[in-house]
C-alpha positions as CSV (number, residue, x, y, z in Angstrom):
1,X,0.0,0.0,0.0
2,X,3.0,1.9,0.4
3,X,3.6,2.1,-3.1
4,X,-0.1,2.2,-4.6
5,X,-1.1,5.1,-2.4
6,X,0.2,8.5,-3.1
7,X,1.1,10.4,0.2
8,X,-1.4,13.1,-0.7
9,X,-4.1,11.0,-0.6
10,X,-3.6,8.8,2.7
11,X,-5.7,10.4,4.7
12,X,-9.0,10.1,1.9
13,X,-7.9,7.0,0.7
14,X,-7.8,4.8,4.0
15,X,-9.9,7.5,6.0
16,X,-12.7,6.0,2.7
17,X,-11.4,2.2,3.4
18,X,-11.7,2.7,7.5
19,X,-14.9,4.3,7.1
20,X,-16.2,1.3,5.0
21,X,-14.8,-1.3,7.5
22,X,-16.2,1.1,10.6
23,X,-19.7,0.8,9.1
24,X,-19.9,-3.2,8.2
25,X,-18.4,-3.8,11.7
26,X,-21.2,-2.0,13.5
27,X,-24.0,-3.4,11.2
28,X,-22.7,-6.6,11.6
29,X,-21.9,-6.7,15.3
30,X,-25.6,-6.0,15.9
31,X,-26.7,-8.7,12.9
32,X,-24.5,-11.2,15.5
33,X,-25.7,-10.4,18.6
34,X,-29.4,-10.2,17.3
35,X,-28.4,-13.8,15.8
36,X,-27.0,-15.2,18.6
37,X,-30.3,-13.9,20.8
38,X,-32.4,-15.7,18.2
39,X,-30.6,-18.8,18.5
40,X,-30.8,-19.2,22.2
41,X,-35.2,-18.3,22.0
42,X,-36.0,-20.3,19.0
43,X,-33.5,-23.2,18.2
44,X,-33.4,-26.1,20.6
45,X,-29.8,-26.5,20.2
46,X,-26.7,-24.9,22.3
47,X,-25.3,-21.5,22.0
48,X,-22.5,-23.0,21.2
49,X,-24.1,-24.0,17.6
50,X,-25.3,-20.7,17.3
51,X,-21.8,-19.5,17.5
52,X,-20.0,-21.7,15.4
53,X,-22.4,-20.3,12.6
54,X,-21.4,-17.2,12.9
55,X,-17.2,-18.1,13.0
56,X,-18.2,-20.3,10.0
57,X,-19.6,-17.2,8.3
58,X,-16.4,-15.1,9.3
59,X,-14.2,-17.9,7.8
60,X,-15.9,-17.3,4.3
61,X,-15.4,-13.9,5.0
62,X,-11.5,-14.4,5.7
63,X,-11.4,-16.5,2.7
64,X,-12.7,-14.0,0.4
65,X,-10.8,-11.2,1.8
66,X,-7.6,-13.3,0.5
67,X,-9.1,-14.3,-2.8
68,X,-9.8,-9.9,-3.4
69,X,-6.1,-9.8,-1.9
70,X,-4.5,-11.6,-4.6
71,X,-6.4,-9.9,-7.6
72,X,-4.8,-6.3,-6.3
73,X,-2.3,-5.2,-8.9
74,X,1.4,-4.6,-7.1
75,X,3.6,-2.7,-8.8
76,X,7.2,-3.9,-9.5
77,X,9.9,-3.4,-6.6
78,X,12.6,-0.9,-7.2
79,X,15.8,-3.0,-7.6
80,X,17.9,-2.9,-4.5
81,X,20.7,-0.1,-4.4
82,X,22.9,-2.6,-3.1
83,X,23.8,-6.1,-4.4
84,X,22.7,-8.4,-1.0
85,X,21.7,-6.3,2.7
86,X,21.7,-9.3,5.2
87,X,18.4,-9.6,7.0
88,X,20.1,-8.3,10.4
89,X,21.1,-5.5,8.4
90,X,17.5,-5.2,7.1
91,X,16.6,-5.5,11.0
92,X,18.1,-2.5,12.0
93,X,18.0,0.1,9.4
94,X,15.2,1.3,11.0
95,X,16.4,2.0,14.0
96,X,19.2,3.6,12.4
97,X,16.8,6.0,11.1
98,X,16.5,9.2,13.9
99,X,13.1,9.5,12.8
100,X,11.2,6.6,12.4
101,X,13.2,5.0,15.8
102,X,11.2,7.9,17.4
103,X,8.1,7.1,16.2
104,X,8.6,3.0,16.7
105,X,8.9,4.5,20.4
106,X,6.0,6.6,20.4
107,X,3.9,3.3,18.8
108,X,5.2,1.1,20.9
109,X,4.5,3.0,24.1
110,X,1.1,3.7,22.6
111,X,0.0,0.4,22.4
112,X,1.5,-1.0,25.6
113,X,-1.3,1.7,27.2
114,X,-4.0,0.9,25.5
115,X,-3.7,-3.0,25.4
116,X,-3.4,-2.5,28.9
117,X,-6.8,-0.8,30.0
118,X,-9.0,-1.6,26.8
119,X,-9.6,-5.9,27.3
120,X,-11.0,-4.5,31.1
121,X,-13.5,-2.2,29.7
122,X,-16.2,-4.3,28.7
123,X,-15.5,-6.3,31.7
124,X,-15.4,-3.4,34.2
125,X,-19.3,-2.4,33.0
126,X,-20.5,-6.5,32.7
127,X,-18.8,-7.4,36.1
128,X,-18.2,-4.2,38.5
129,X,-21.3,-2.4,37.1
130,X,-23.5,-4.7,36.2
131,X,-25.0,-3.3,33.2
132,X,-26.8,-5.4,30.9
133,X,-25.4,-6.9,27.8
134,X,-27.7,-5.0,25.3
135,X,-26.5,-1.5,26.9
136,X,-23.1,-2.8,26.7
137,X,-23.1,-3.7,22.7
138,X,-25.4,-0.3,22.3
139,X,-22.8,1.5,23.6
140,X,-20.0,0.2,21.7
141,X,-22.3,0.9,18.8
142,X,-22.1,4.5,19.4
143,X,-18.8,4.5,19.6
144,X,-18.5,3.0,15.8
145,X,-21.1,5.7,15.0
146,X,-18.7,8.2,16.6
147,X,-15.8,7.2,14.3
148,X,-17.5,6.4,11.2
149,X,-19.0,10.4,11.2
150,X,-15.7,11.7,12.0
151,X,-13.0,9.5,9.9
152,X,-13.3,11.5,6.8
153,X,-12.3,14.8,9.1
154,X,-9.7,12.9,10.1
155,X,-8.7,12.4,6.7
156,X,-9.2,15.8,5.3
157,X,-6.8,17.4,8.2
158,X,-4.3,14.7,7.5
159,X,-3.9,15.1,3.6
160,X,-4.2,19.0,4.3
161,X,-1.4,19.8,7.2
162,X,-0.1,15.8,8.3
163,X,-1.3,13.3,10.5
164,X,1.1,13.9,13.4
165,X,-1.3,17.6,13.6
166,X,-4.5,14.6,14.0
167,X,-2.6,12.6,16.6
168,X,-1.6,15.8,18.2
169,X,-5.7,16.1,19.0
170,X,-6.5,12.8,19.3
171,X,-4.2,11.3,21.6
172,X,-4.5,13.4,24.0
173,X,-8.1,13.2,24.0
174,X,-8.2,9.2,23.7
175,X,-6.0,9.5,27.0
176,X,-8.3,11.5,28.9
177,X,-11.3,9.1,28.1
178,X,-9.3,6.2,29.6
179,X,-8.7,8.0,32.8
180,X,-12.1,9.3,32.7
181,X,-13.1,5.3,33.2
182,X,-11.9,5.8,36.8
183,X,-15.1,8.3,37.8
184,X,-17.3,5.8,36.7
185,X,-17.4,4.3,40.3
186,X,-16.9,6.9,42.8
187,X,-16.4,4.3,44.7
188,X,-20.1,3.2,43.7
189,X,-22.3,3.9,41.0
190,X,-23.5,7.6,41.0
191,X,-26.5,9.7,39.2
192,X,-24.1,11.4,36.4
193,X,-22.7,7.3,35.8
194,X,-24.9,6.4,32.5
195,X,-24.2,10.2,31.7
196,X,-20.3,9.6,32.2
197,X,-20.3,6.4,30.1
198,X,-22.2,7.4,27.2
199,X,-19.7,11.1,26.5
200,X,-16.6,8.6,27.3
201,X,-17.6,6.6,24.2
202,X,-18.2,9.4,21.9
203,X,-15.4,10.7,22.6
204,X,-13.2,7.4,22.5
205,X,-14.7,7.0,19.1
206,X,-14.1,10.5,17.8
207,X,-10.0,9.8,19.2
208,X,-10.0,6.3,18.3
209,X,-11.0,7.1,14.8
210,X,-8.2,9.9,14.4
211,X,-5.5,7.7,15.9
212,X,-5.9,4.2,14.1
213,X,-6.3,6.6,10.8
214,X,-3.2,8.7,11.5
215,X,-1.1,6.2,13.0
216,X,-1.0,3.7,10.1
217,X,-0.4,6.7,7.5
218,X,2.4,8.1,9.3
219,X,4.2,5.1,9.2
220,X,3.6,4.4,5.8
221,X,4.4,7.6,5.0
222,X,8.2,8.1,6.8
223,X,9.0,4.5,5.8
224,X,11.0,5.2,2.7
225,X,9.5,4.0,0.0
226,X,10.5,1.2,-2.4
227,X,12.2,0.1,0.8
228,X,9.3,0.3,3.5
229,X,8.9,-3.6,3.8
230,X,11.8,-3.7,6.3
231,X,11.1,-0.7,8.6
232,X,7.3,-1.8,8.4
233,X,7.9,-5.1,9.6
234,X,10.0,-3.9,12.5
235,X,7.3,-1.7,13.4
236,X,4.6,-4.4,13.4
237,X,7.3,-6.7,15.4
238,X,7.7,-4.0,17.7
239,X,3.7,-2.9,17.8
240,X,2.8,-6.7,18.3
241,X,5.1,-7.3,21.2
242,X,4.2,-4.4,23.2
243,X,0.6,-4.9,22.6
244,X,1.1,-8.5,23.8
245,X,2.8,-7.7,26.8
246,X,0.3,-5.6,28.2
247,X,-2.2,-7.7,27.8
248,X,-0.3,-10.7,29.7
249,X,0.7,-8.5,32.3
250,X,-2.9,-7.2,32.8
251,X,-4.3,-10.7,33.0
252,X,-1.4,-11.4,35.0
253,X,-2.0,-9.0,38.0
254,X,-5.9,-8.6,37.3
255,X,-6.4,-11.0,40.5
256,X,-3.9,-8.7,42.3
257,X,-5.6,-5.7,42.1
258,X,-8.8,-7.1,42.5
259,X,-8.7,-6.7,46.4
260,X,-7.5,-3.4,46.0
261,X,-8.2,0.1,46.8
262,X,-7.2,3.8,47.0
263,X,-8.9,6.7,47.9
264,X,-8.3,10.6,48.1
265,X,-10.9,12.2,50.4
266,X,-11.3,15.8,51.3
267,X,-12.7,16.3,54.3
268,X,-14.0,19.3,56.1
269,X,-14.4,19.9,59.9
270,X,-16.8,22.4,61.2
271,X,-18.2,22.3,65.0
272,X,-21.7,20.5,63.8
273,X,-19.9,17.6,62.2
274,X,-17.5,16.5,59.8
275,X,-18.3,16.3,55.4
276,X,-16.4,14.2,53.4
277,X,-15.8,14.3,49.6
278,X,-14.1,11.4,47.4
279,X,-12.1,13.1,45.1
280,X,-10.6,10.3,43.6
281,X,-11.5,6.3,43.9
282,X,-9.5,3.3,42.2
283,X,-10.4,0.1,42.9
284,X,-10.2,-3.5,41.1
285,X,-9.6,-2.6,36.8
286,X,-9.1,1.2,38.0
287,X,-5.7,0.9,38.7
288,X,-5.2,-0.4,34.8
289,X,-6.6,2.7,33.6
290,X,-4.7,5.0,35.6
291,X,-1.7,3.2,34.9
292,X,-2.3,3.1,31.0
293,X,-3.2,6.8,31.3
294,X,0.4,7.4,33.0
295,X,2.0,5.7,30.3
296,X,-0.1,7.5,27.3
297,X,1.6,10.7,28.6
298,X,4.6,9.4,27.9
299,X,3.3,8.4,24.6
300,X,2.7,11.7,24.1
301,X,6.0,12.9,24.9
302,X,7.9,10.5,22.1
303,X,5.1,11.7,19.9
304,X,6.4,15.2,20.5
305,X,9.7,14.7,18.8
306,X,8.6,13.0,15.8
307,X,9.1,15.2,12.8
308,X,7.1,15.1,10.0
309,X,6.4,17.8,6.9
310,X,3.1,20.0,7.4
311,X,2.5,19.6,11.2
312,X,1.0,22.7,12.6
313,X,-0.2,23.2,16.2
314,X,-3.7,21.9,17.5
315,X,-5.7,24.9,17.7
316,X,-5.2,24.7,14.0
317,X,-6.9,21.9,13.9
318,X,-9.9,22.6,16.2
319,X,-10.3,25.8,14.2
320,X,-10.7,23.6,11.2
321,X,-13.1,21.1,12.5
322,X,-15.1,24.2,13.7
323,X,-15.0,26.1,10.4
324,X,-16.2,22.3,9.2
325,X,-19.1,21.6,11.2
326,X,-20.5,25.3,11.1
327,X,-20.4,25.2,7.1
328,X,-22.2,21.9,7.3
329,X,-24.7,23.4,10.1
330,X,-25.3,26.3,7.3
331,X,-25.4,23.7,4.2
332,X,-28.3,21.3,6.6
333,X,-30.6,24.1,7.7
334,X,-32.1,27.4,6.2
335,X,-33.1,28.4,9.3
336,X,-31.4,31.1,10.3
337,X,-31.1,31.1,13.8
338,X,-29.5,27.5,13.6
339,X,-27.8,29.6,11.2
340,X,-26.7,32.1,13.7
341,X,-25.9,29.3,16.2
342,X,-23.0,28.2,14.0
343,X,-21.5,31.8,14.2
344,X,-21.3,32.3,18.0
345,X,-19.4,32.7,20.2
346,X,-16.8,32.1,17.7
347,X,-17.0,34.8,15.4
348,X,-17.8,37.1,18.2
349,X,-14.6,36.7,19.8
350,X,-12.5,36.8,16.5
351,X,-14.1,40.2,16.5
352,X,-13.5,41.1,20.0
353,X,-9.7,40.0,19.7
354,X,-9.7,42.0,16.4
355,X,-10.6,45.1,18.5
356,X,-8.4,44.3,21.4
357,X,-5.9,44.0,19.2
358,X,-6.2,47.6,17.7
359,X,-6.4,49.5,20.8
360,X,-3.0,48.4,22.2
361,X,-2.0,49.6,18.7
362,X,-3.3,52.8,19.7
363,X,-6.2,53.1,17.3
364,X,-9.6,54.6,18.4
365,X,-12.6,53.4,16.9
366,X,-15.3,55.4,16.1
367,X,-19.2,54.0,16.7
């Protein structure tokens, strides 16, 4: 893909393939469960049967996926520039490469964080929470919604400045939504809890969709090309065994910290009695969030030295998404105070700054 995709056209290119795959997951997420309901009311046979149908049905999905793989035209390799590279030589060009070493660091840190919270998620609302299965697939489902309406923004930003400015936003924001898991139980349940989950999965799929988009591109795209097979494969080596690790070391200490707990409480004294506030509450699969959000800071950090062309700061980038949801606000309605809506506060302040800005020069304006 390195070589069929033009680095102009990553972001709409696999922001248009992700999109695709975002939407058949969803639909056919639901299709399963709905299945697999069916099957347990209205077959007198096992579960179990009821799911071997479906993995059957994914087989012949697997199957056709390699048959469309091997009718994709590949263009022909560049001839190597030397006569024979060993494979250990292969190994580490890409770590002899300033660049893409930092970004191998910033994946590899990325992934140890999120394989690390993200297998206890659905388990911290089925077991600790005791939600129901439906709300639990519903909202997953609106976290696929999330991602699939925001993918091609994703895209956009990255073909227009460089997907280092999308992971920039993104990242930072996926972070927060896994620490955000840790208010969820205060130490218990609490009224804003439903609230709490349902804006965490938005969000994760508004962050999730900008970093799986921009994270795949940017490594195509500072892998050199013609000669991207190596540094790609030591990327995926690397990805693989950091994701891998975090999950064995989660399952490993899961029973650990299941008996655990820590607290910050405020507490104020006053002559008629003492009030107490729980600030802060980890317990059980808490302490795997918090950890995993520790560690996506430092993701952050290596992210920070990565260089790539076209990277501008992040208010850039919010001011685009902006300018893009107000024009499609105007496009949607003719109503003009949905109109209006779009255009404030933000055009209000540009103006206010505008005037800020020329009285300090000393200009008076005149109403």
């Amino acid at each position: 893909m390195r070589d069929l995709v033009p680095d102009r056209l990553m972001g709409e290119v696999f922001g248009q393939r992700q999109k695709k795959m975002i939407f058949i997951g969803a639909v056919l997420s639901l299709v399963a469960a709905g299945f697999v309901d069916a099957w347990a009311h209205w077959v007198p046979l096992p579960a179990t049967y009821g799911y071997a149908v479906i993995y059957t049905l994914a087989f012949f999905g697997g199957a056709y996926s390699v048959y469309a793989g091997r009718r994709i035209h590949e263009p022909p390799m560049a001839p190597p520039e030397t006569e024979s590279v060993s494979w250990i030589e292969q190994f580490r060009a890409p770590f002899k490469n300033k660049n893409f070493r930092r970004l191998i660091s910033f994946l590899a840190s990325w992934n140890f964080a999120i394989n690390l919270a993200a297998p206890f998620f659905t388990v911290h609302m089925l077991k600790r929470m005791d939600l129901s299965l439906a709300m639990v697939v519903g909202l997953g489902t609106l976290s696929q919604m999330a991602a699939y309406l925001m993918i091609s923004q994703w895209g956009a930003i990255a073909d227009r400045f460089s997907n280092k400015s999308v992971l920039s936003v993104c990242a930072p924001l996926f972070v927060l939504c896994i620490f955000a898991w840790t208010f969820t139980m205060v130490p218990e349940q609490h009224e804003y809890t439903i609230a709490l989950l349902i804006g965490i999965h938005v969000l994760t799929g508004v962050a999730s969709a900008g970093v799986s988009l921009a994270s795949g591109n940017i490594t195509l795209k500072l892998a050199p090309r013609g000669n991207a097979t190596s540094y790609l494969a030591v990327n995926s080596l690397v990805n693989s065994f950091a994701a891998g690790s975090a999950s064995m070391i989660g399952g490993l200490t899961a029973d650990f910290f299941l008996s655990r707990q820590l607290s910050v409480i405020f507490r104020y004294h006053e002559p008629s009695g003492d009030t107490e506030f729980n600030a802060l509450s980890f317990a059980q699969w808490d302490f795997f969030f918090l950890l995993a959000a520790v560690i996506g800071l430092y993701a952050l950090h290596r992210l920070s030295l990565v260089r790539e062309e076209g990277h501008v700061k992040e208010s850039v980038v919010i001011d685009t998404l902006l300018t893009n949801a107000r024009r499609g606000m105007r496009n949607l309605s003719t109503i003009a105070g949905l109109r209006a809506a779009t255009e404030f506060p933000f055009e209000w302040l540009r103006r206010a700054r505008r005037r800020d800005d020329e009285d300090k020069g000393g200009g008076q304006r005149e109403d």
